[in-house]
TINU-111562 format. One record per residue (C-alpha): x, y, z; residue number from 1. Coordinates in Angstrom, 3 decimals. Example, Ala and Ser with C-alpha at 12.3 -4.5 7.8 and 13.67 -1.06 7.14 Angstrom:
((12.300; -4.500; 7.800); 1)
((13.670; -1.060; 7.140); 2)
end
This chain:
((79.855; 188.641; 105.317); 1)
((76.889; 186.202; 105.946); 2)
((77.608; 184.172; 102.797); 3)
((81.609; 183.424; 104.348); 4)
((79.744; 182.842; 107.437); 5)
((77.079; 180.124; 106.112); 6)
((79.800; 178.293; 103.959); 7)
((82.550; 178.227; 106.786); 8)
((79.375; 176.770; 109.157); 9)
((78.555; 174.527; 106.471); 10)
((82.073; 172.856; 106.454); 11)
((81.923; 172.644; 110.277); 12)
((78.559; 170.563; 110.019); 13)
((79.996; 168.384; 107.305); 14)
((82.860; 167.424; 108.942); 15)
((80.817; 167.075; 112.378); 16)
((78.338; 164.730; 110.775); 17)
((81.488; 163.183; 108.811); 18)
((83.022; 162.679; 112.556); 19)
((79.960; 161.472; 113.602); 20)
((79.277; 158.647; 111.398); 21)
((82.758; 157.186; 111.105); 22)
((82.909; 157.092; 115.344); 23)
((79.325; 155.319; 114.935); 24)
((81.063; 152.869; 111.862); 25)
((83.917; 152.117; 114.377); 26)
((82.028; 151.955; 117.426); 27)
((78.600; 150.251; 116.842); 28)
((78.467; 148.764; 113.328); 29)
((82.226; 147.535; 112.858); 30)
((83.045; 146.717; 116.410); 31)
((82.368; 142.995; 116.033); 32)
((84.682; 142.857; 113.312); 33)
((87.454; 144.675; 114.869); 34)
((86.440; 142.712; 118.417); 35)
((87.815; 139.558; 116.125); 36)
((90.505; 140.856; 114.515); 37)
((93.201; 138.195; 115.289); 38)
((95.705; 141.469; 115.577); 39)
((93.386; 142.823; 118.237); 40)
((95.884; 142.251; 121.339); 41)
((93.534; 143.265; 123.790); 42)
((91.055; 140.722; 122.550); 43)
((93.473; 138.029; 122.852); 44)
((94.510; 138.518; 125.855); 45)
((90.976; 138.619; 127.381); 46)
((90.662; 135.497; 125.873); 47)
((93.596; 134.170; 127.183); 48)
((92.993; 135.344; 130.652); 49)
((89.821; 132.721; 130.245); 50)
((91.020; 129.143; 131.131); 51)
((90.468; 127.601; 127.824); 52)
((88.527; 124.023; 127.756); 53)
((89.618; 121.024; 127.452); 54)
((89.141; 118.373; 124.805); 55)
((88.902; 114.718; 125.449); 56)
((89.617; 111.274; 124.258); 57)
((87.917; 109.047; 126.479); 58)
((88.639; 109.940; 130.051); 59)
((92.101; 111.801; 128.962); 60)
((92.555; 115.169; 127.835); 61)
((94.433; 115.823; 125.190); 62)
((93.949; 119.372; 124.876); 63)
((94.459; 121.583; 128.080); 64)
((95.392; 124.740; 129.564); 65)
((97.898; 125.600; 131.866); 66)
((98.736; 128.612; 134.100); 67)
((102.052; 130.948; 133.016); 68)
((103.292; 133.794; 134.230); 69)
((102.520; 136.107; 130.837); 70)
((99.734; 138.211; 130.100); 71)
((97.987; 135.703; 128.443); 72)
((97.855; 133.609; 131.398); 73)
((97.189; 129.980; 130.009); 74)
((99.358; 128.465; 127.631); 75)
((97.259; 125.352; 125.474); 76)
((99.178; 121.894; 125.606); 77)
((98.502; 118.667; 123.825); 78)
((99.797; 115.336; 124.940); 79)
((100.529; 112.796; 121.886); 80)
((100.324; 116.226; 120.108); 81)
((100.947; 114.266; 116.720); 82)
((98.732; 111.797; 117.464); 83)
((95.672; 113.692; 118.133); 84)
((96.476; 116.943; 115.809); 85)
((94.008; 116.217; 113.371); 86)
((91.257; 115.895; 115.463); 87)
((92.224; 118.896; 117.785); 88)
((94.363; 121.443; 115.475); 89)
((95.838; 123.972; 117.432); 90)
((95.160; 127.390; 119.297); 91)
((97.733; 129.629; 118.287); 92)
((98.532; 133.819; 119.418); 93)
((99.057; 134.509; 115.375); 94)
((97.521; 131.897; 113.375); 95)
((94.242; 131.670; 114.807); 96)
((92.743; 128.467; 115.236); 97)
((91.886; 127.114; 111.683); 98)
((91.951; 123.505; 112.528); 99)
((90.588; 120.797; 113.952); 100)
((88.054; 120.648; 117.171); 101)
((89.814; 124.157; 118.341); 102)
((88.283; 125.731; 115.473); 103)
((85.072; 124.320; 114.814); 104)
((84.166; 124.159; 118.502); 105)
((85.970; 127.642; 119.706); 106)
((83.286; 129.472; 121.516); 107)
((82.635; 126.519; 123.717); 108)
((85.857; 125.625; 124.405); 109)
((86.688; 130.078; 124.399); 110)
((83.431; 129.848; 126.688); 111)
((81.874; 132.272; 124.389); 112)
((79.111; 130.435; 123.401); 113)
((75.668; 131.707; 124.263); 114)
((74.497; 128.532; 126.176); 115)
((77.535; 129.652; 128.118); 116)
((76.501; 132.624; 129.206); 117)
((74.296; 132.268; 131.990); 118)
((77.084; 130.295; 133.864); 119)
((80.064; 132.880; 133.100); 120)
((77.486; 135.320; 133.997); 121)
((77.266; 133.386; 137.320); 122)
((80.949; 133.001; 137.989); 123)
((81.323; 136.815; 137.196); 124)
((78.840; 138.074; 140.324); 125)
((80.802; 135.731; 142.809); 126)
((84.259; 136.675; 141.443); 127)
((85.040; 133.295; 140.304); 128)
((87.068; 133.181; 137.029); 129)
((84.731; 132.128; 133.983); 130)
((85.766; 128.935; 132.397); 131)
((85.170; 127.200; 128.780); 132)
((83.550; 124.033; 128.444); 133)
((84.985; 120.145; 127.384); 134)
((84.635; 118.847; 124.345); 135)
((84.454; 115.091; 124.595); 136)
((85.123; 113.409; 121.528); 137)
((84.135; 109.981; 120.224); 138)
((87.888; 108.941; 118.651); 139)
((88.948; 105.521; 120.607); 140)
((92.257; 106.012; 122.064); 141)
((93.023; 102.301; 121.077); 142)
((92.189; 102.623; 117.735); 143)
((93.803; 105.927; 117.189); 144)
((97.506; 104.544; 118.360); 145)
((96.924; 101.313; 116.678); 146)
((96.294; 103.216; 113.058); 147)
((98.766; 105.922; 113.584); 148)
((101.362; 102.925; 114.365); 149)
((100.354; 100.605; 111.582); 150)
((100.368; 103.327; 109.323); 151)
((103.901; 104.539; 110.399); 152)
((106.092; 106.492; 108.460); 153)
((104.108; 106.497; 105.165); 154)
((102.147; 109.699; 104.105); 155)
((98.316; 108.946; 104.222); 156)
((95.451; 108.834; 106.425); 157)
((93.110; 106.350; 108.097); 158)
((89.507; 106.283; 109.330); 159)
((87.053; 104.599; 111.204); 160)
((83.560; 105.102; 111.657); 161)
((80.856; 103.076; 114.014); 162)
((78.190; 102.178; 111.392); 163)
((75.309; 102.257; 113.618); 164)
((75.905; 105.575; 114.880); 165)
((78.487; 107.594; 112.737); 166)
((81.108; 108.158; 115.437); 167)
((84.272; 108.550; 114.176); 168)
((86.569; 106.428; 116.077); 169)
((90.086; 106.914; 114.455); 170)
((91.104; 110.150; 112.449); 171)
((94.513; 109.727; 112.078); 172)
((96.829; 111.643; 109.195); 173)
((100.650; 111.552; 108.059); 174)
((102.590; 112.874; 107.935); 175)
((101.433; 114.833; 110.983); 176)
((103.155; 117.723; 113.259); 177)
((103.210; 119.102; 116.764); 178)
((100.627; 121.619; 117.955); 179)
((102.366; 122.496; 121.164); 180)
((104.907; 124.363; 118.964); 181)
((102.612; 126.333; 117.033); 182)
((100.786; 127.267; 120.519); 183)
((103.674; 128.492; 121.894); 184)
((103.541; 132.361; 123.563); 185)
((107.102; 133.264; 121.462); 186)
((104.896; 134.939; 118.698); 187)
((108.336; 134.735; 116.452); 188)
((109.057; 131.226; 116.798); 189)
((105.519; 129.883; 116.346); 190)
((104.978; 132.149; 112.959); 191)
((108.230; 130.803; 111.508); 192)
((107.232; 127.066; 111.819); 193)
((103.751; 127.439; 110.760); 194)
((105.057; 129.388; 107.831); 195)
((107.128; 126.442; 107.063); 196)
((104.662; 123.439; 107.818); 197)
((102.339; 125.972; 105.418); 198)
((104.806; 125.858; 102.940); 199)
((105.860; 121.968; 103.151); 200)
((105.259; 120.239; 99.621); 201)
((103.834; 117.318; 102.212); 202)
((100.945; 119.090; 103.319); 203)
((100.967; 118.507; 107.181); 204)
((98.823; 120.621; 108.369); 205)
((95.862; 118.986; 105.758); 206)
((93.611; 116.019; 107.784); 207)
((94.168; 114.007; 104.795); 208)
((90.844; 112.255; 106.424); 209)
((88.572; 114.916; 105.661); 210)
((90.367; 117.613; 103.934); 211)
((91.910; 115.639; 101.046); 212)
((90.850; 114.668; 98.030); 213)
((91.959; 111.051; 95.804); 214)
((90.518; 108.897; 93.289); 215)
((89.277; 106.180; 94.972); 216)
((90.649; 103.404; 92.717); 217)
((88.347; 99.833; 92.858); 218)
((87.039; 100.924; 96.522); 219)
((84.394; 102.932; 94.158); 220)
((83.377; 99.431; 92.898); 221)
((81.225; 99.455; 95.778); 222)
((79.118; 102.327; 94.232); 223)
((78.843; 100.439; 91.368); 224)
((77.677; 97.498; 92.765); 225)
((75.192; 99.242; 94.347); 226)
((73.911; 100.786; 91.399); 227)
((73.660; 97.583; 89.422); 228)
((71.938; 95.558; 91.990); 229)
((69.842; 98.674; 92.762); 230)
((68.913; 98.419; 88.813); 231)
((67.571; 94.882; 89.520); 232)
((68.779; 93.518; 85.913); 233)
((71.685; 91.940; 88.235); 234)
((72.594; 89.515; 91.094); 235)
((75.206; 88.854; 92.981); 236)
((75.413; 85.453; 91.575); 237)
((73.014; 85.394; 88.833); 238)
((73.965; 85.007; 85.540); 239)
((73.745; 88.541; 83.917); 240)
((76.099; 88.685; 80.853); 241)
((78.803; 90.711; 82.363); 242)
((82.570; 90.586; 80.850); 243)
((85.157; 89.456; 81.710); 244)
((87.591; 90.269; 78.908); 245)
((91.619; 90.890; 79.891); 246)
((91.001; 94.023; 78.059); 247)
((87.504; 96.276; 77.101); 248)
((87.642; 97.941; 73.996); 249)
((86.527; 101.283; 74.552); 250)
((84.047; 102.877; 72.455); 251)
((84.329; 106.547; 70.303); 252)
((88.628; 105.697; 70.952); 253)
((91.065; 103.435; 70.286); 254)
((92.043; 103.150; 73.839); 255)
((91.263; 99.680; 75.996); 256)
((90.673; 99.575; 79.671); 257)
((92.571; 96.284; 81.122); 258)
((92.785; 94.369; 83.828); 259)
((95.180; 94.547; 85.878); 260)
((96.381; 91.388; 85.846); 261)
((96.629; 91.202; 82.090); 262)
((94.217; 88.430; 82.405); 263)
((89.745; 87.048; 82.248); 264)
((88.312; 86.980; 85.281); 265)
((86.375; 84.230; 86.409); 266)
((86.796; 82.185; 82.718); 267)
((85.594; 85.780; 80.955); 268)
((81.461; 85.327; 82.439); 269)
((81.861; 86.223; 86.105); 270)
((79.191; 86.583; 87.989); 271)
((78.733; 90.522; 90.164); 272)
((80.262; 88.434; 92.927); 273)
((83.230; 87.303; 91.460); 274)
((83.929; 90.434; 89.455); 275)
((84.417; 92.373; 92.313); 276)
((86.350; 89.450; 94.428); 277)
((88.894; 89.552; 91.650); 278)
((88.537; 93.433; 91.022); 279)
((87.800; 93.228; 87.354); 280)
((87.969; 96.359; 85.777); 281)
((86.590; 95.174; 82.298); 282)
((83.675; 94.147; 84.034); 283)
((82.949; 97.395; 86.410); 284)
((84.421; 99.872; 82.948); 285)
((81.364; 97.721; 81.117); 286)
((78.836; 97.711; 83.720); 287)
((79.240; 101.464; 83.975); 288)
((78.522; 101.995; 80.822); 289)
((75.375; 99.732; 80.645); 290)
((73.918; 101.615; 83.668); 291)
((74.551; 105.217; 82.270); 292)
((75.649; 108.324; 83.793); 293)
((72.549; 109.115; 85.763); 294)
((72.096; 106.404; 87.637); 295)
((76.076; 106.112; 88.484); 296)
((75.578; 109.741; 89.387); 297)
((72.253; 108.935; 91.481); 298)
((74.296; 105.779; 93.274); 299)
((77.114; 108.252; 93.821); 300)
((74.974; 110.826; 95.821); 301)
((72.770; 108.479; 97.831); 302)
((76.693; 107.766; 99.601); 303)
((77.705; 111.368; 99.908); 304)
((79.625; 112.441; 96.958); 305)
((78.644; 115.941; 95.863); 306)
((77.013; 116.271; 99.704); 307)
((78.235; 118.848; 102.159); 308)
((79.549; 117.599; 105.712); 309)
((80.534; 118.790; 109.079); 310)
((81.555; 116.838; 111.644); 311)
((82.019; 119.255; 113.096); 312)
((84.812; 120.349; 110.668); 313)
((83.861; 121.409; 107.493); 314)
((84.653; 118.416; 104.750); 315)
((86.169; 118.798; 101.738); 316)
((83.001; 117.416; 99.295); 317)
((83.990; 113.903; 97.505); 318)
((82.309; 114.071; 93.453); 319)
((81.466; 111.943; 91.049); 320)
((82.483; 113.910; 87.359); 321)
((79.135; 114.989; 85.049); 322)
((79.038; 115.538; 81.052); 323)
((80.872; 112.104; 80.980); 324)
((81.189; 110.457; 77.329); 325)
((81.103; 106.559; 77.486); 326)
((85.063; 106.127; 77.818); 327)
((85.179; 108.306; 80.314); 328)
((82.627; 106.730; 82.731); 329)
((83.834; 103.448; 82.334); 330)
((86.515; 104.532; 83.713); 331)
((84.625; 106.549; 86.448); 332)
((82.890; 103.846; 87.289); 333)
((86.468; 101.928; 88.919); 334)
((86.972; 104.867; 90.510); 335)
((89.542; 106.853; 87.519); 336)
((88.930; 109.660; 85.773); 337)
((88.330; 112.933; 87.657); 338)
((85.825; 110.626; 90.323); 339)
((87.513; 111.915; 93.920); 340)
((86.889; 111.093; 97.542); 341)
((87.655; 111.962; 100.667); 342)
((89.170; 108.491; 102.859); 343)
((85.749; 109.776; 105.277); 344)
((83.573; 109.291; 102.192); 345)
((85.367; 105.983; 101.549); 346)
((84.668; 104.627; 104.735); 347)
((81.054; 106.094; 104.529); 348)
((80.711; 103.168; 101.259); 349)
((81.532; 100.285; 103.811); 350)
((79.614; 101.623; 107.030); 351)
((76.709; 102.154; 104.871); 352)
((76.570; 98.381; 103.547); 353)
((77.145; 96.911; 107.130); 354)
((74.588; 99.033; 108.321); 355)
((71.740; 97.984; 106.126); 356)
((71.905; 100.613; 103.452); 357)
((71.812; 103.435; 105.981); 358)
((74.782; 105.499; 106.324); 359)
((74.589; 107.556; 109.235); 360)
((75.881; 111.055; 109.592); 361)
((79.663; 111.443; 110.596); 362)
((80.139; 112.926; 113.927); 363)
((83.509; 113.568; 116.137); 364)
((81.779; 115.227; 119.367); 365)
((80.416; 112.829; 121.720); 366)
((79.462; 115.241; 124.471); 367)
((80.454; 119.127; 125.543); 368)
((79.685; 119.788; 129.577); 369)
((80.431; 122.600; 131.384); 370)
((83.186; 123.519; 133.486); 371)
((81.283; 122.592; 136.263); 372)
((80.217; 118.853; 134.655); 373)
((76.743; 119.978; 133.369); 374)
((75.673; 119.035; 130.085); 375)
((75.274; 121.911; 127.167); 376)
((75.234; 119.590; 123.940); 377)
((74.986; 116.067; 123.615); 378)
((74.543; 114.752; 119.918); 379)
((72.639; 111.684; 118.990); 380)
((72.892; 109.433; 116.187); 381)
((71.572; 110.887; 112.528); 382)
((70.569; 109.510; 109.648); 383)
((72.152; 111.059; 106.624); 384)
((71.144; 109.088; 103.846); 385)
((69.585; 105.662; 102.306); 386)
((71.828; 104.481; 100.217); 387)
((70.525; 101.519; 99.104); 388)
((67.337; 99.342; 100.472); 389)
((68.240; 96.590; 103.139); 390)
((68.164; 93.652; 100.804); 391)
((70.528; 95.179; 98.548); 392)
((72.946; 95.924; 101.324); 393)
((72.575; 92.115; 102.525); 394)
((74.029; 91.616; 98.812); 395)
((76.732; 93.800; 99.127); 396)
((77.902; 92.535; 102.359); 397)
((77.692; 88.835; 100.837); 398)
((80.268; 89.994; 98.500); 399)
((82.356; 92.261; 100.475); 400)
((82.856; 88.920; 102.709); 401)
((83.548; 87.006; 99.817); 402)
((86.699; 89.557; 98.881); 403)
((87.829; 89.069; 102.223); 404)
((87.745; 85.540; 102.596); 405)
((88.065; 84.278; 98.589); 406)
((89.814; 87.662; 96.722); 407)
((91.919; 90.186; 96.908); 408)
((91.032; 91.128; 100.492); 409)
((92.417; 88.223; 102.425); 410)
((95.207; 89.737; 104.170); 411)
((92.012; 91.592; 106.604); 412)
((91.206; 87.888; 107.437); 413)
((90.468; 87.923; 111.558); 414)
((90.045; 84.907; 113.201); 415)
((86.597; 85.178; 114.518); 416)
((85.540; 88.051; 113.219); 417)
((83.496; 88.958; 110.168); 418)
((84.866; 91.022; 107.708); 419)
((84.109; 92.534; 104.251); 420)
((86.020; 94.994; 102.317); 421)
((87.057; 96.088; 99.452); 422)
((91.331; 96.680; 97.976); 423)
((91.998; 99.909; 95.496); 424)
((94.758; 100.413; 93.792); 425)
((94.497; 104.159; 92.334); 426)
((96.924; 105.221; 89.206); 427)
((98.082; 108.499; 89.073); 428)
((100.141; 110.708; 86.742); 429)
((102.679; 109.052; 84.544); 430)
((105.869; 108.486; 86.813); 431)
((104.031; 108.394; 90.201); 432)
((103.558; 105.229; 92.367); 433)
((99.442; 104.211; 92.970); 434)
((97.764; 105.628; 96.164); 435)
((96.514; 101.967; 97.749); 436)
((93.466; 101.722; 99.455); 437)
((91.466; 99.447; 101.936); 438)
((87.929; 100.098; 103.693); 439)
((86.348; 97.364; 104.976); 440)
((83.345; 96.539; 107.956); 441)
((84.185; 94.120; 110.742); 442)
((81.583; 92.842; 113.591); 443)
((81.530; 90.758; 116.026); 444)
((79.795; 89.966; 119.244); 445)
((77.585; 92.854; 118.322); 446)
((80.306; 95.301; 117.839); 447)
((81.071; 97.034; 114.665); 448)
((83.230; 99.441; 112.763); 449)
((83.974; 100.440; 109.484); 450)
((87.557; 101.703; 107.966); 451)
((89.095; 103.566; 105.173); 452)
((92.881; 103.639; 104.541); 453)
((94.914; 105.658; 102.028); 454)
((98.360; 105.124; 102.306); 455)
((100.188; 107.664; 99.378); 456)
((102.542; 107.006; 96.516); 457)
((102.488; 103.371; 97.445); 458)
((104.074; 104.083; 100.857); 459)
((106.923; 101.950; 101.144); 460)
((106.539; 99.360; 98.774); 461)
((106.344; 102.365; 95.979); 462)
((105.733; 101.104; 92.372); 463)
((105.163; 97.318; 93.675); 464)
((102.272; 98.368; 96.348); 465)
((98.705; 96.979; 96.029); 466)
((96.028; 97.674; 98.151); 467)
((95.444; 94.109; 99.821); 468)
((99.591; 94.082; 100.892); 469)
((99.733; 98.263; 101.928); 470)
((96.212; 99.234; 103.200); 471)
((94.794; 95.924; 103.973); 472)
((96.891; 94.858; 106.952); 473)
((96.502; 98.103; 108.482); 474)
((92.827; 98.291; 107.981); 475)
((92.871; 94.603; 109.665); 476)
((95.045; 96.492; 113.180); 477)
((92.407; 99.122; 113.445); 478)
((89.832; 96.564; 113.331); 479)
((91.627; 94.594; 115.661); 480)
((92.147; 96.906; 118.186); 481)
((88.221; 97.275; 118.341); 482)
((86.846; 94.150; 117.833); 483)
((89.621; 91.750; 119.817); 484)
end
């Protein structure tokens, strides 16, 4: 009888201790987990019964919330929702927030964070309801409407940076879509469109700024430029035996990179200067190859590519291909082959040479205060890299200018302002228009900003697009809208 009697206890104990340790799973070790569950209703709605943050664009929000009569309380709203959604993203019941500001900045905005707690702590003991903080951001309202408007209804994105500090000033991306949709409380209707903005062959929901990937076309020419004058074997105006053929043969293939003009530049001898106010790819494909792999790859880095980012969204890293035989990095080195970039890292190239080699680390939050106006995180300028030393950047503005004002770049021409920059005109597969690109610097009376613009398939003027007619004039409004 005692031997029934022990196994029968046995079981008991086992299932006990099983009990045990699954409640203590559940309770203690997994509870985070299932605290953040986005199915967890009751976790929503606590954290909708918390007036969410705003976020800001100057002195306007952009991003608020406002009372209902649900049980979730506050509904989030964005004014100029298409406008602003890739820099805010969206706050959604049953897609989370995986965008913009309201993801990367949730627990302050949520109120969350724990430099928040001591003040929600506060508001708690004197039965005030706790609130999340502001998010100021650095965009420029002007700027933003003047890109978004120049850019119009062509797919592509557009960015501006201030070189001396990294702000971003413009983040704008097309084709775009409205936030205030996918916030709304009918859990049905909000699923179903993100479901079909997921599924859209146009990628809408991407920041093409930061979350997309192109070759860069001739804007990499600045990279190159760099890396030859950084070599010291070349000038900007010295004679250094560079080619200007209408067509490089390629070594180790029968294939030629050409021009794309069919055409010598500068008599077939140009000088760095001219090569890169005509955009000669002979030159750049044979300059690439003289320099070798490592120190394009070296160049590459000291800009960004192959370098991680937040700002404070994750970005999508830009790279510059390895194992490359000499074909293949010449035509890296005009920005072909498998070289990609994001338009951020594009603009980086330009804010880097107006700022004397240094390119300064990206950033999107000016300033995040407290519901009641005190200041929890205030960011100040970074450097993120040198790039190249001061007197090489003096050289590479020279000729930026000189594309502006003698080449290809002419159509960013502002009266009274000084501006370099840089046209690209990337090929893609066989039957798809170019993707045209622009980034440029402008300053004047001590203010300054640099620009990237990526305007897709050629954008309206398809198979006949170019970067100086596409990208270059809307480069030139951003600028504009700045510096005027």
């Amino acid at each position: 009888m005692n031997g029934p009697i022990r196994r029968l206890a046995a079981v008991i104990t086992l299932l006990f201790t099983s009990l045990f340790v699954s409640v203590t799973y559940i309770q203690v070790i997994n509870a985070q987990a299932l605290n953040d569950n986005p199915r967890n209703s009751r976790t929503l709605i606590k954290e909708r019964s918390r007036e969410r943050g705003e976020i800001k664009v100057g002195n306007k929000a952009v991003a608020t919330s406002e009372p209902v009569d649900d049980e979730f309380k506050f509904l989030r709203k964005y004014s100029n929702g298409a406008l602003y959604a890739p820099v805010t993203g969206f706050y959604s019941l049953v897609n989370g927030n995986p965008y913009g500001i309201e993801s990367a900045e949730s627990e302050y905005l949520s109120g969350t964070s724990d430099e928040l707690f001591i003040r929600n702590l506060s508001s708690l003991l004197t039965g005030e309801q706790a609130q999340g903080a502001t998010v100021e951001t650095t965009i420029n309202a002007k700027a933003q409407k003047a890109a978004y408007d120049a850019l119009g209804d062509q797919d592509g994105a557009v960015i501006a940076l201030d070189p001396e500090t990294g702000d971003i000033l413009t983040m704008v991306s097309k084709p775009s879509y409205n936030p205030n949709k996918l916030a709304s409380h009918d859990t049905t209707e909000a699923n179903q469109l993100y479901l079909k903005l997921a599924a859209d062959d146009l990628d809408p929901l991407i920041n093409r700024t930061i979350g997309q990937l192109y070759a860069p076309g001739s804007t990499f020419k600045i990279v190159t430029s760099a890396a030859a004058l950084t070599d010291g074997r070349y000038g900007a105006d010295s004679e250094s035996g560079l080619t200007g053929v209408a067509r490089l043969d390629l070594p180790e293939t029968t294939a030629t990179l050409p021009n794309d003009t069919g055409t010598v530049c500068a008599d077939g001898t140009p000088t760095l200067r001219e090569a890169l106010e005509e955009s000669c790819n002979t030159t750049y494909g044979q300059l690439g190859m003289d320099l070798g792999q490592e120190a394009m790859s070296e160049q590459a880095a000291k800009f960004g590519f192959g370098q991680s980012l937040t700002v404070p969204q994750n970005v999508v890293k830009s790279s510059f291909p390895t194992g490359l035989n000499q074909p293949q990095l010449a035509q890296s080195s005009i920005g072909q082959f498998d070289v990609r970039a994001t338009p951020l890292q594009v603009a980086m190239l330009s804010a880097g040479v107006e700022n004397g080699g240094v390119v300064m680390r990206p950033n999107l939050v000016s300033k995040i205060t407290s519901a009641d106006g005190k200041t929890i995180s205030e960011p100040t300028p970074e450097k993120f890299s040198e790039a190249v030393t001061s007197d090489v950047a003096d050289q590479l503005k020279s000729m930026m200018v000189s594309v502006v004002q003698n080449g290809t770049g002419k159509p960013a021409q502002i009266s009274g302002v000084t501006v370099g920059g840089k046209t690209g005109t990337a090929q893609q597969q066989t039957g798809q228009n170019p993707d045209v690109w622009f980034t440029c610097f402008g300053e004047k009376d001590g203010k300054k900003i640099a620009v990237a613009v990526v305007v897709e398939d050629g954008g309206r003027a398809g198979s006949e697009a170019f970067g100086s007619t596409v990208a270059a004039p809307i480069a030139k409004a951003v600028m504009e809208a700045v510096l005027t």
